[in-house]
C-alpha positions as a Markdown table, in Angstrom:
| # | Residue | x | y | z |
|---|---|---|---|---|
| 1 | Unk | 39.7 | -0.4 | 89.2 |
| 2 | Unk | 35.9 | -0.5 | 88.7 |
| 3 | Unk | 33.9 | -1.7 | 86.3 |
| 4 | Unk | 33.7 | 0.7 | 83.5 |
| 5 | Unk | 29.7 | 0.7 | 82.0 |
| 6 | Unk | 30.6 | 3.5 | 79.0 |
| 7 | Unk | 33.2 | 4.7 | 77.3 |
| 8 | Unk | 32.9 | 8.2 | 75.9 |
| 9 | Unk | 34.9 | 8.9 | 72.3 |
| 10 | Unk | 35.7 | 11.8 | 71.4 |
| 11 | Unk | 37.5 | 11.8 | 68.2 |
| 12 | Unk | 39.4 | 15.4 | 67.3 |
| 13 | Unk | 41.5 | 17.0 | 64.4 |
| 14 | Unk | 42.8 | 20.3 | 64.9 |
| 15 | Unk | 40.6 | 22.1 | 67.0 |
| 16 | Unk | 42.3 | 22.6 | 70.2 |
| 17 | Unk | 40.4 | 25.1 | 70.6 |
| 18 | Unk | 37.1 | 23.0 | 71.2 |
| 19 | Unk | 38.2 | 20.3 | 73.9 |
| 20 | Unk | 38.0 | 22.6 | 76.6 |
| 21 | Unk | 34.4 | 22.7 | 76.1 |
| 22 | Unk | 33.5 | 19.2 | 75.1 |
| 23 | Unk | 35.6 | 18.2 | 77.9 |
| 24 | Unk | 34.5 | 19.8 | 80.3 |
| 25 | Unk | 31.3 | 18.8 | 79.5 |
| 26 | Unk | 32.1 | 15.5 | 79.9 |
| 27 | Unk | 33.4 | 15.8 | 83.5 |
| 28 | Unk | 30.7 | 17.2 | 85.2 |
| 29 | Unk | 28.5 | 14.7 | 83.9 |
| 30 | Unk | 25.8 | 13.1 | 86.7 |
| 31 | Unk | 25.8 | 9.5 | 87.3 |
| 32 | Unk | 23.6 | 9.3 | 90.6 |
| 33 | Unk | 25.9 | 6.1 | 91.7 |
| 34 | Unk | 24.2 | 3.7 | 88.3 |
| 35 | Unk | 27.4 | 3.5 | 86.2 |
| 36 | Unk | 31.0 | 4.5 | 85.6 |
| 37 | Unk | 32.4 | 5.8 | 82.6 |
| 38 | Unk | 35.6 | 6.6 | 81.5 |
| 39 | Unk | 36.6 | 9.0 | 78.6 |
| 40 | Unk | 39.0 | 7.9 | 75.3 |
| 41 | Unk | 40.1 | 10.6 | 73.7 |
| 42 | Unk | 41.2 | 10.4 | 69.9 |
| 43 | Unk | 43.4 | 12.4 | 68.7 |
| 44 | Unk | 43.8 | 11.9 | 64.9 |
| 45 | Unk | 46.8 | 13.4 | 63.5 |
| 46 | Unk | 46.1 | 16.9 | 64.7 |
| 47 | Unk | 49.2 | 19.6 | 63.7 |
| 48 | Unk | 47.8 | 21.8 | 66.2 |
| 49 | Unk | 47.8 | 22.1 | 70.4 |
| 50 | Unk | 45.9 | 19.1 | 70.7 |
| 51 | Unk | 47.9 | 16.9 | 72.5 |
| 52 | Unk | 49.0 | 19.8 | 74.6 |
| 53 | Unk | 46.0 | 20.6 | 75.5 |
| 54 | Unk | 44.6 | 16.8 | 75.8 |
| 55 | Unk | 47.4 | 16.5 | 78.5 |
| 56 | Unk | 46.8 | 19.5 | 80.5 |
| 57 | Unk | 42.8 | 18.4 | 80.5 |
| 58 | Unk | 43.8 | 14.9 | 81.4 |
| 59 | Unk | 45.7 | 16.4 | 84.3 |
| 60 | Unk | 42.6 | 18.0 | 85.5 |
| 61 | Unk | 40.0 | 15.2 | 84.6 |
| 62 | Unk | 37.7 | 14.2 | 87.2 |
| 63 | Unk | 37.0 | 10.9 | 85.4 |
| 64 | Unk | 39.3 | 8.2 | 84.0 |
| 65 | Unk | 40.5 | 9.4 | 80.9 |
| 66 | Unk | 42.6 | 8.3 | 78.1 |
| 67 | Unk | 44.6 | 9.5 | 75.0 |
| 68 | Unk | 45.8 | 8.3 | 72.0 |
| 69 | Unk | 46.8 | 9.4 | 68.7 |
| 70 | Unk | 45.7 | 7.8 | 65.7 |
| 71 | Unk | 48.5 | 8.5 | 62.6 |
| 72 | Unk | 46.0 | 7.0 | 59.9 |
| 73 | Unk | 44.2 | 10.3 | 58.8 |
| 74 | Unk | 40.2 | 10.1 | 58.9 |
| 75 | Unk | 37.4 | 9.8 | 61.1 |
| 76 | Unk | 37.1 | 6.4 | 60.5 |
| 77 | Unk | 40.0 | 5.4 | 61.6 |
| 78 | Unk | 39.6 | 7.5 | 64.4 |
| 79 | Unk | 36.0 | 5.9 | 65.4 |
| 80 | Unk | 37.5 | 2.4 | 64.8 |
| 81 | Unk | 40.2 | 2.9 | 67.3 |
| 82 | Unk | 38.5 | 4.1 | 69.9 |
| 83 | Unk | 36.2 | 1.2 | 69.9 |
| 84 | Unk | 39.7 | -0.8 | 70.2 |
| 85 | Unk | 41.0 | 1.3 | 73.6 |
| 86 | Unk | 37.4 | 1.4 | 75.2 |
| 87 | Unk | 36.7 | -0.7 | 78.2 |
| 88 | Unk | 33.0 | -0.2 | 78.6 |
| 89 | Unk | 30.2 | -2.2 | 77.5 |
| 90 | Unk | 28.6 | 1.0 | 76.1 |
| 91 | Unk | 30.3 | 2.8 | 73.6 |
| 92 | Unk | 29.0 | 6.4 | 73.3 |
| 93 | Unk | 30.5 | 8.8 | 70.4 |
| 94 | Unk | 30.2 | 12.8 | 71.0 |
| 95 | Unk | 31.9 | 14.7 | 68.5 |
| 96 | Unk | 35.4 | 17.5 | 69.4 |
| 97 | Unk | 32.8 | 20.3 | 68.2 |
| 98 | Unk | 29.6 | 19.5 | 70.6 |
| 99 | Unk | 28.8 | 20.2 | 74.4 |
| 100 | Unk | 26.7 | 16.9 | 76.1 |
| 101 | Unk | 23.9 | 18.3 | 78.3 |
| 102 | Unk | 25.1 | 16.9 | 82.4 |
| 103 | Unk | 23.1 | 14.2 | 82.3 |
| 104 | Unk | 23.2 | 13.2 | 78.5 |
| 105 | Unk | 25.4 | 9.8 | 79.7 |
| 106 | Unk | 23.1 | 9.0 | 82.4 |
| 107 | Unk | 19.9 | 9.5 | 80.4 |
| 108 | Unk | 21.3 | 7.5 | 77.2 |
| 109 | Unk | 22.8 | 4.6 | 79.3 |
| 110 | Unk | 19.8 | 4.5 | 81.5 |
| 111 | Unk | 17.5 | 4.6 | 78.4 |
| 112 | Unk | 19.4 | 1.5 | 76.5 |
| 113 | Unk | 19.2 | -0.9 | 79.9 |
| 114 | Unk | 15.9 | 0.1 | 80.6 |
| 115 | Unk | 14.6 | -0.7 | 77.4 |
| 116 | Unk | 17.0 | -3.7 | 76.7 |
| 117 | Unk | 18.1 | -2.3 | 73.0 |
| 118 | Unk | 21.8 | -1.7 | 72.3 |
| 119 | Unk | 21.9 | 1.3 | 70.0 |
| 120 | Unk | 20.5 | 4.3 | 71.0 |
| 121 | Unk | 20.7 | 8.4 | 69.1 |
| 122 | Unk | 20.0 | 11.0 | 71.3 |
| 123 | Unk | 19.1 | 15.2 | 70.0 |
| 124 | Unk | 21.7 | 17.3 | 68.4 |
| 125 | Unk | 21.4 | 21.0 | 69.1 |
| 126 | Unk | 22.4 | 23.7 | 66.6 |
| 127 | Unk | 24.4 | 26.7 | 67.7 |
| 128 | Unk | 25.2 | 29.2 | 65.0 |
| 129 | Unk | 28.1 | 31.3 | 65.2 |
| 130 | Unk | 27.3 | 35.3 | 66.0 |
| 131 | Unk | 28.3 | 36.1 | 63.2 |
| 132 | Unk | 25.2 | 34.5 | 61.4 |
| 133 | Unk | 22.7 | 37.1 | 60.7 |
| 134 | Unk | 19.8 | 37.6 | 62.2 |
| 135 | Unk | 17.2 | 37.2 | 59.6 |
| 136 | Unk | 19.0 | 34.2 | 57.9 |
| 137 | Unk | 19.3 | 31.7 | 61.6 |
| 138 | Unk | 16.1 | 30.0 | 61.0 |
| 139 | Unk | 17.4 | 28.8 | 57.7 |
| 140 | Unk | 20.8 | 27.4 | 58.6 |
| 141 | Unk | 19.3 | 25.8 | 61.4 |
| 142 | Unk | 17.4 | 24.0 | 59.1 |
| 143 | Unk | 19.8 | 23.2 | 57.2 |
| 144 | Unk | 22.7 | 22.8 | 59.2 |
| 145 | Unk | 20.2 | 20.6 | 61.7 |
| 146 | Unk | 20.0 | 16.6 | 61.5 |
| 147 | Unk | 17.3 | 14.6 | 61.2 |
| 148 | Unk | 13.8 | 16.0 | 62.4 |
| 149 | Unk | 13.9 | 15.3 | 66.2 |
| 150 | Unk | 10.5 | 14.8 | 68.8 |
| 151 | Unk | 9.9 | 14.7 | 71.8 |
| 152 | Unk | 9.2 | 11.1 | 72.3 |
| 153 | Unk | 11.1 | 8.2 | 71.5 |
| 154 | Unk | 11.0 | 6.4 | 68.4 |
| 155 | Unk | 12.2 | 3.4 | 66.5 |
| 156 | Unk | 14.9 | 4.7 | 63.9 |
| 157 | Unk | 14.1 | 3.3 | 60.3 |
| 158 | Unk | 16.4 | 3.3 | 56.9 |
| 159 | Unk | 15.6 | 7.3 | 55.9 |
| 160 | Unk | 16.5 | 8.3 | 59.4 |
| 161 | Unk | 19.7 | 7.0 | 60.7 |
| 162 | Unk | 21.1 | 8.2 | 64.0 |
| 163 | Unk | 24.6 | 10.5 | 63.4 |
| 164 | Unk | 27.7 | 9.4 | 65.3 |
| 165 | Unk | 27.9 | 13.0 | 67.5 |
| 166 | Unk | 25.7 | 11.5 | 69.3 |
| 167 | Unk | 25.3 | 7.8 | 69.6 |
| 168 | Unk | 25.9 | 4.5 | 72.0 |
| 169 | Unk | 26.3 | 1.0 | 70.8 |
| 170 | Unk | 27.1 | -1.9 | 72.7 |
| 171 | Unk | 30.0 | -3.2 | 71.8 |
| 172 | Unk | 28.1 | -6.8 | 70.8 |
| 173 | Unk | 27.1 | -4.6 | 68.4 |
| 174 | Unk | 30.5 | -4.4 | 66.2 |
| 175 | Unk | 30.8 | -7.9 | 66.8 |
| 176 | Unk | 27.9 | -8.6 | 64.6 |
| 177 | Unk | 28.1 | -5.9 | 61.8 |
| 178 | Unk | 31.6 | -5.0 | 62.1 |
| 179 | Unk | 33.4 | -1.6 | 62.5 |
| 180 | Unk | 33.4 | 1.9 | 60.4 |
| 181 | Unk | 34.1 | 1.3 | 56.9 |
| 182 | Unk | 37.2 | 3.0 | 56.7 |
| 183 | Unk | 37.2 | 2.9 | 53.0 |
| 184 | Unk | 35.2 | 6.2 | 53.3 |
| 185 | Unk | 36.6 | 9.4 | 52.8 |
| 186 | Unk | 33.5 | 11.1 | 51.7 |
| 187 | Unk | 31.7 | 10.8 | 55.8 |
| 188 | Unk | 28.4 | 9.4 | 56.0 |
| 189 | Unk | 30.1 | 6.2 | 58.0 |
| 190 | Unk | 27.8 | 6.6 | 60.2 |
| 191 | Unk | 24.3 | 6.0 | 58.1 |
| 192 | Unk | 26.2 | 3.2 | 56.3 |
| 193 | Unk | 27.3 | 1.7 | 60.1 |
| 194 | Unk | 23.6 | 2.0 | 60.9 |
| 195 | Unk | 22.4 | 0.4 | 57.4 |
| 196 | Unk | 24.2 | -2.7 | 58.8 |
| 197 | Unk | 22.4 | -2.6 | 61.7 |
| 198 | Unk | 19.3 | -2.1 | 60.3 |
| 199 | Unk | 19.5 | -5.4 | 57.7 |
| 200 | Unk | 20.7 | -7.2 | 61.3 |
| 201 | Unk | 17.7 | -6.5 | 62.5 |
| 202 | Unk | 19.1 | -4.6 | 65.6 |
| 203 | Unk | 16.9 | -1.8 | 66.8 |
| 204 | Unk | 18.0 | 1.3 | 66.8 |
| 205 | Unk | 16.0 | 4.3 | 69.1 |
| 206 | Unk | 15.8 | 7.7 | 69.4 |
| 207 | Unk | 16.5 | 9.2 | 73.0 |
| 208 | Unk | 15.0 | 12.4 | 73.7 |
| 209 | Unk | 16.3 | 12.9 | 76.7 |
| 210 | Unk | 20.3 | 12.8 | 75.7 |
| 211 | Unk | 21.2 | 15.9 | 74.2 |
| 212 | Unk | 24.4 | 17.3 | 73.0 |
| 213 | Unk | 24.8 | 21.1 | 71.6 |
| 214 | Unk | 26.5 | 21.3 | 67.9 |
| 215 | Unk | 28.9 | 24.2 | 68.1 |
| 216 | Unk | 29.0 | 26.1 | 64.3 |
| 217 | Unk | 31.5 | 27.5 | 62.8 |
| 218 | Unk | 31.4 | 31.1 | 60.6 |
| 219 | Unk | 32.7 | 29.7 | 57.6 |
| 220 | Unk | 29.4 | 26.7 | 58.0 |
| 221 | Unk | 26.7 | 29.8 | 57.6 |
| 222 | Unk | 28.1 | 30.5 | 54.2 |
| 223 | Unk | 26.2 | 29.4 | 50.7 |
| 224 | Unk | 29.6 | 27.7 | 49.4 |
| 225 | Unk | 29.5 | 25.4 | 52.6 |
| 226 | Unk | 25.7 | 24.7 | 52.1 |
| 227 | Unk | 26.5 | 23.3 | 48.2 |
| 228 | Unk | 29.4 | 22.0 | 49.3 |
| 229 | Unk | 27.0 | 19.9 | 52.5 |
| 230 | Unk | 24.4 | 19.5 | 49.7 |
| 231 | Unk | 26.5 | 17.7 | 47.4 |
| 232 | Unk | 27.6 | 15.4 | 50.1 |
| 233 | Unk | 24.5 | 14.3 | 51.0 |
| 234 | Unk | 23.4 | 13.8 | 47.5 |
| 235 | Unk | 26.2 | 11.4 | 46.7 |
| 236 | Unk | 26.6 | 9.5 | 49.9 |
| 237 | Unk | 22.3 | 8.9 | 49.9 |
| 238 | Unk | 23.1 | 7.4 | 46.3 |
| 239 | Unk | 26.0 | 5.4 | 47.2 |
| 240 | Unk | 24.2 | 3.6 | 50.3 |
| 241 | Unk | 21.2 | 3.4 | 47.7 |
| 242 | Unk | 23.6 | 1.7 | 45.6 |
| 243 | Unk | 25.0 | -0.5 | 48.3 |
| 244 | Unk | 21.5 | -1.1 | 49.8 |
| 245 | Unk | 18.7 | -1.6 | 47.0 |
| 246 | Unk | 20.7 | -2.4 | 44.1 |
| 247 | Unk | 20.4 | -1.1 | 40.2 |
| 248 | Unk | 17.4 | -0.9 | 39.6 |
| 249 | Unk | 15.6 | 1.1 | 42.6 |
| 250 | Unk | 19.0 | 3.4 | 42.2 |
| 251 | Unk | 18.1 | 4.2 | 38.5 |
| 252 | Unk | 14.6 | 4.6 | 39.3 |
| 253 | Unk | 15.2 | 7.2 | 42.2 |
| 254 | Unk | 17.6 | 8.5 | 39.9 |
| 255 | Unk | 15.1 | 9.6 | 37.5 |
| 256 | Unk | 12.1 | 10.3 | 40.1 |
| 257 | Unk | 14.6 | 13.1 | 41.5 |
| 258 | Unk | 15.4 | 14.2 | 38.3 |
| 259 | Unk | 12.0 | 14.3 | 37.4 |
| 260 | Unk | 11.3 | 16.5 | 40.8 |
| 261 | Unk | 14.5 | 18.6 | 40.2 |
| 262 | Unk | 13.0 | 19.9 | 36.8 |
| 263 | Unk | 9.6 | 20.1 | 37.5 |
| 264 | Unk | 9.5 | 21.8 | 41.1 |
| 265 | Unk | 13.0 | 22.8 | 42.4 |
| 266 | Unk | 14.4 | 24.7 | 39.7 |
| 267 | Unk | 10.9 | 26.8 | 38.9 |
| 268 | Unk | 10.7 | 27.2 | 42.6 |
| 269 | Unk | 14.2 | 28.5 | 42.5 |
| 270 | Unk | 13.6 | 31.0 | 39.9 |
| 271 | Unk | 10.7 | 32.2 | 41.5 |
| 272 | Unk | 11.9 | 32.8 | 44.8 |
| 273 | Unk | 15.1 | 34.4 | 43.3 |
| 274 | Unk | 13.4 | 36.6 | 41.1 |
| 275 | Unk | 10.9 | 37.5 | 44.2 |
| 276 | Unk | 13.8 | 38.3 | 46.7 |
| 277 | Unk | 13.0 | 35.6 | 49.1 |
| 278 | Unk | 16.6 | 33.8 | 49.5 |
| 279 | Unk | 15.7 | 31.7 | 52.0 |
| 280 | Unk | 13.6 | 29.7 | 50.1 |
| 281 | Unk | 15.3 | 30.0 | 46.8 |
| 282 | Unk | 18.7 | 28.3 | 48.9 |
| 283 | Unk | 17.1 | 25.9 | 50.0 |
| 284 | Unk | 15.3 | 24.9 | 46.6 |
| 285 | Unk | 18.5 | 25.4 | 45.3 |
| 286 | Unk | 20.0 | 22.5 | 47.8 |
| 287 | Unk | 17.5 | 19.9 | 46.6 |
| 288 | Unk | 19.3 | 20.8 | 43.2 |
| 289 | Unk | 22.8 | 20.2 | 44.2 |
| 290 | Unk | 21.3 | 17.2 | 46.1 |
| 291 | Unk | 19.8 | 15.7 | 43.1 |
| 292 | Unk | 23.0 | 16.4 | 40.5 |
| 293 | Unk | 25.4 | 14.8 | 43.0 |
| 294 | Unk | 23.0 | 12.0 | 44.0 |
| 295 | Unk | 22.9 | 11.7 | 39.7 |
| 296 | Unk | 26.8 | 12.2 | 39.3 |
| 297 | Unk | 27.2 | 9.2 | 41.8 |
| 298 | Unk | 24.6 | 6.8 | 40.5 |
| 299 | Unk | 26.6 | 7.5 | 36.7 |
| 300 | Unk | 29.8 | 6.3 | 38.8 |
| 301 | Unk | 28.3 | 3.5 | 40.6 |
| 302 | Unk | 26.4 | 1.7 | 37.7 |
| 303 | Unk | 29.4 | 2.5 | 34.9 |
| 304 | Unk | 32.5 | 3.7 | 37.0 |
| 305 | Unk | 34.5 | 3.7 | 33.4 |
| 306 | Unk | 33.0 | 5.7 | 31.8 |
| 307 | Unk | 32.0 | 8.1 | 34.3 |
| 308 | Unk | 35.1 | 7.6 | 36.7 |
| 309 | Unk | 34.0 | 11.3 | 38.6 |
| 310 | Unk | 37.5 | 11.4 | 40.4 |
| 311 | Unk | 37.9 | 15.2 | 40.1 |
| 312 | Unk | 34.6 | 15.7 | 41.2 |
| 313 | Unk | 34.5 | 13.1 | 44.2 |
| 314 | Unk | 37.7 | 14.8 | 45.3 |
| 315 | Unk | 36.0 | 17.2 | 46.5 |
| 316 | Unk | 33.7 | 15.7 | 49.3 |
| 317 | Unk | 37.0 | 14.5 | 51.1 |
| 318 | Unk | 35.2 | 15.1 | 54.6 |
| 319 | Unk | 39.0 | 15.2 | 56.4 |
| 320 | Unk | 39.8 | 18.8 | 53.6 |
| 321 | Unk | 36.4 | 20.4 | 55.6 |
| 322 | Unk | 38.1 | 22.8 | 57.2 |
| 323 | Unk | 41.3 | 23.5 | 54.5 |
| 324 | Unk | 39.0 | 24.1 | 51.7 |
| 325 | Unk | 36.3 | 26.7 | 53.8 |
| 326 | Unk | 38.5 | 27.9 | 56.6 |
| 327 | Unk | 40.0 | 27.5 | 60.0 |
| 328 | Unk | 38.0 | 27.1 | 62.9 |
| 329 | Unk | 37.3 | 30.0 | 65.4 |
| 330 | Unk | 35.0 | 29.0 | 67.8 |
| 331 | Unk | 36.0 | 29.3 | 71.1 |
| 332 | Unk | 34.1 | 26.8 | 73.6 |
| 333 | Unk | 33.0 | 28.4 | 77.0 |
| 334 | Unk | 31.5 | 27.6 | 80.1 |
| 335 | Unk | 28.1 | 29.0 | 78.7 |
| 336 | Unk | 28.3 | 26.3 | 76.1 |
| 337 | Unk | 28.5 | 23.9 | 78.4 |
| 338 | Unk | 25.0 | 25.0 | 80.6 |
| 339 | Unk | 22.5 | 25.8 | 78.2 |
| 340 | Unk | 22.5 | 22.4 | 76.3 |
C-alpha cells in the first residue's frame, strides 16, 4: 500500500442523508500525482441509515476509505478517534454537512508543504436552505457565516481561530498540544484546540484557496436557532477567556460588554424594532444574547457555587442541535458538489 499523505475525517451523526454529498465530494477530488489520501469516516452513534449508507458508499469509493463507529456520544470523541485510525501525516477535518471544492485537498496540502506550517483553515461557504426568504439571506449569511474570510492568506491570531469543517494539522501537532478536549459538550473544541496551539507558538494560516460549501438546514434560518447560536458563542468566548487570560481580564470584559450591551445594543434594538428594520434589530439583538451568556458563564466560572447555571448550560449541549430545533432535511446533490 502506498504512502498515505492525508487523511480526510468526516465525523457524522444522523444525517444519512448528507454523506452522499460530502462523499462524493471527496472522491472526485484532484491530486495531479503530489499525494494520496485516504478517507476515515466516523460514525458517532448514529440511529439512522448511516452505516448503511457508509457501506454502500465505501463499496463505490474511488479512494481508500474507512469506517468506524464511535459509541461514546460527541463530536469530540468523534474527532479524537479519527485522529487515532488515520494513517496520513495530514489530518484534514470536513464536516458530514459540507461539500469540499475538487481540489480543496490538493490546494490545503500543497499550501501547508509549501509554506512549511502544519496547521492550515481554509473558506467555509454558506448555503441557505430555499426555504430562507429572499429578503432575509444576506442576514443569515452573516450570521450563520464564520470568521470574516479574504482573499489572501493570513496568519490566524487568538480572536480568529480556524473551525474544524475545515482544517488540517499535522499529526506532530497532537503530539505537542494534545487531542480535543472531550470534556466539552457545549462545541467550540475547536477554538479551544487552536488556543493550545496558539500559546505553543505553532502557526496557524488561512488558505484561500481550499474551500468547502456549508450546507443549512431550515430549521438554522429561524430566530430561536440564531439565540440559541448566540448564546453559545457568548458562553464558550467566556469560558476560553476564563481558561486563557484568567480573572481579572474576564471580569473586565465582563463589564466592558455589559457596558456596550446597555449603552448601544439594546437602544439600537429598540430603534430598529420600533422602525421595522428586523434585520438589524436581530442582529443587535444577538450581541445581547451574546453578552448575557458570556455574563452567565463568567458568574459560573469565577463562583461555580453560587451560580452553578446547570439548567441553563443544559441547554448548549451541541450533540441535542438537531432534537431540540428539528430533523434535518437537506438532501445533498450533485449541484452541491460543483458550485463550491
Amino acid at each position: 500500500m502506498n504512502k498515505i499523505d492525508v487523511t480526510v475525517v468526516v465525523c457524522t451523526y444522523n444525517r444519512a442523508n448528507f454523506l452522499l454529498g460530502i462523499l462524493d465530494s471527496l472522491f472526485k477530488q484532484e491530486t495531479k500525482g503530489e499525494l494520496n489520501f485516504e478517507i476515515v469516516v466516523i460514525n458517532n452513534a448514529s440511529t439512522d441509515e448511516t452505516e448503511e449508507v457508509l457501506q454502500q458508499l465505501a463499496n463505490d469509493a474511488t479512494v481508500p476509505m474507512r469506517t468506524f463507529i464511535e459509541s461514546s456520544q460527541g463530536v469530540v470523541f468523534a474527532r479524537n478517534r479519527g485522529i487515532a485510525e488515520a494513517s496520513g501525516d495530514y489530518i484534514y477535518f470536513i464536516d458530514d454537512d459540507e461539500t469540499a471544492a475538487p481540489n480543496c485537498v490538493l490546494n490545503m496540502y500543497r499550501f501547508l508543504e509549501t509554506r512549511q506550517i502544519r496547521v492550515g483553515g481554509g473558506a467555509v461557504r454558506v448555503r441557505l436552505p430555499d426555504s430562507c426568504p429572499a429578503d432575509q439571506r444576506e442576514l443569515y449569511e452573516s450570521i450563520l457565516s464564520p470568521l470574516e474570510e479574504s482573499e489572501q492568506a493570513f496568519r490566524y491570531q487568538s480572536r480568529s481561530a480556524p473551525g474544524a469543517g475545515n482544517l488540517m494539522l499535522h499529526r506532530t501537532v497532537f503530539d505537542e498540544v494534545g487531542l480535543f478536549d472531550e470534556n466539552l459538550v457545549e462545541a467550540a473544541e475547536d477554538t479551544e484546540l487552536f488556543n493550545r496551539i496558539d500559546q505553543a507558538g505553532i502557526e496557524a494560516w488561512f488558505c484561500p484557496d481550499a474551500t468547502v460549501l456549508h450546507l443549512m438546514d431550515d430549521y438554522r434560518v429561524s430566530i430561536p436557532y440564531v439565540r440559541w447560536l448566540s448564546i453559545r458563542h457568548g458562553w464558550n468566548r467566556a469560558r476560553e477567556d476564563y481558561r486563557g487570560r484568567g480573572n481579572a481580564y474576564v471580569i473586565v470584559n465582563c463589564l466592558a460588554r455589559l457596558a456596550h450591551m446597555s449603552v448601544v445594543a439594546i437602544p439600537k434594538w429598540l430603534i430598529t424594532k420600533i422602525s421595522g428594520r428586523s434585520a438589524a434589530s436581530t442582529m443587535a439583538m444577538c450581541r445581547v444574547w451574546r453578552t448575557t451568556a458570556y455574563t452567565r458563564n463568567t458568574l459560573r466560572q469565577l463562583a461555580p457555587t453560587v451560580f452553578p447555571q446547570e439548567k441553563f448550560f443544559q441547554q448548549l449541549d451541541f450533540r441535542g442541535e438537531r432534537e431540540m430545533f428539528g430533523t434535518v432535511n437537506y438532501q445533498t446533490s450533485s449541484k452541491d458538489i460543483t458550485t463550491v
